[in-house]
C-alpha positions, -999 to 999 in steps of 0.1 A, spaced: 133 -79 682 135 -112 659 117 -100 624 119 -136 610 85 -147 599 81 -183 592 57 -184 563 36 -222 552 15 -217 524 -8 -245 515 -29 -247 487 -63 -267 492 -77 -255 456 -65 -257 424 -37 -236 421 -35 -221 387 -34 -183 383 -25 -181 421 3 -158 437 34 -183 446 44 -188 481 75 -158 475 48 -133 469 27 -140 497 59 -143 516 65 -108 506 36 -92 516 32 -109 546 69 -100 558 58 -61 545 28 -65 569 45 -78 599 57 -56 627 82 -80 645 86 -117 638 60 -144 632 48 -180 626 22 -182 601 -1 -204 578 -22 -185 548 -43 -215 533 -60 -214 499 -94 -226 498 -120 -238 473 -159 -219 482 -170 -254 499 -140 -251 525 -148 -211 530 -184 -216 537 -178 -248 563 -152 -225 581 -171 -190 581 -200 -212 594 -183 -230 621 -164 -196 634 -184 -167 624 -222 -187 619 -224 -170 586 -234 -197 555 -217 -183 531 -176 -180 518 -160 -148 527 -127 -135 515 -107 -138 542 -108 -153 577 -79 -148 604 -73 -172 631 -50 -154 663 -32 -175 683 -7 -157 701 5 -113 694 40 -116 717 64 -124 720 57 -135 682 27 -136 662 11 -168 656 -17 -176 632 -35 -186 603 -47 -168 573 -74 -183 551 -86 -173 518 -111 -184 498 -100 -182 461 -132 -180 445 -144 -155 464 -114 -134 461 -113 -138 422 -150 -127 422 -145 -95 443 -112 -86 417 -132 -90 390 -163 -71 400 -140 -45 414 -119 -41 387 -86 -45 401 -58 -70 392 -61 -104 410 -27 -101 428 -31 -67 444 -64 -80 460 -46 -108 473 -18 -88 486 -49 -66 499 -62 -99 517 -28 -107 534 -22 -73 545 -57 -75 561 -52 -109 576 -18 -103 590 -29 -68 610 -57 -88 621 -32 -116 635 -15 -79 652 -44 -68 666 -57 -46 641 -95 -45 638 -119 -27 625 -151 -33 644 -157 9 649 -155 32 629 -122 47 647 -104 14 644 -115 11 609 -101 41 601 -69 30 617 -68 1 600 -76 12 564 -50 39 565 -26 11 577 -35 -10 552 -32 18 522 8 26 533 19 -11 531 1 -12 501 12 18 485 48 11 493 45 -24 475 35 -3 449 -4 -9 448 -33 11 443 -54 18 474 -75 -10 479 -108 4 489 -115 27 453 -135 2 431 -123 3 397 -152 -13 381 -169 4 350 -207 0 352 -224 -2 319 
């Protein structure tokens, strides 16, 4: 099976204090089953809400969106993530900036596999998914909040 992922990442916001394209290259690559064509785009919150609008009809930013375009014999997508929103959620969750990120691509690229989470089965499925990668890239588990309320 070819493993080689071709990886674009584009920045559409300003890019200070963001991963670089060799660490979202690495957890994309740790994310991917077989081999791979794919796109993560950074964006500012006006870009996130015009997208989440046009293909989910929600008017708000969200974290992440993934955009499928083929599963075999390669995967083929895009992963877009909306900077502001994911600094926010870091924050307000405690956790360094970079292992939500590697969260949100490890998210995005089982979604470009297949991977959903849209019961609560396939949730679990995914989630524990999501904790291995994680874990072996040597992150916390991404779903404990490490917030301290006051």
């Amino acid at each position: 099976m070819n493993r080689r992922l071709d990886l674009s990442v584009q920045y559409a916001c300003p890019r200070e204090g963001l991963p670089s394209p060799a660490q979202f290259r690495a957890w994309a690559r740790a994310a991917l089953a077989g081999g791979g064509t794919v796109t993560i785009r950074l964006v500012d919150a006006e870009e996130g809400r015009a997208l989440n609008h046009a293909y989910r009809d929600k008017d708000h930013a969200t974290n992440v969106l993934s955009f499928s375009y083929a599963q075999k014999p390669r995967v083929e997508g895009d992963i877009v993530i909306c900077s502001a929103v994911a600094a926010s959620e870091a924050d307000a969750e405690g956790k360094s900036a970079h292992a939500h990120y590697a969260h949100l691509v490890v998210h995005g690229m089982l979604h470009l596999q297949g991977w959903d989470h849209e019961n609560e089965t396939d949730a679990a499925a995914m989630e524990a998914r999501e904790r291995k990668i994680l874990a072996d890239l040597g992150y916390p588990d991404p779903y404990v909040s490490y917030a301290i309320s006051t």
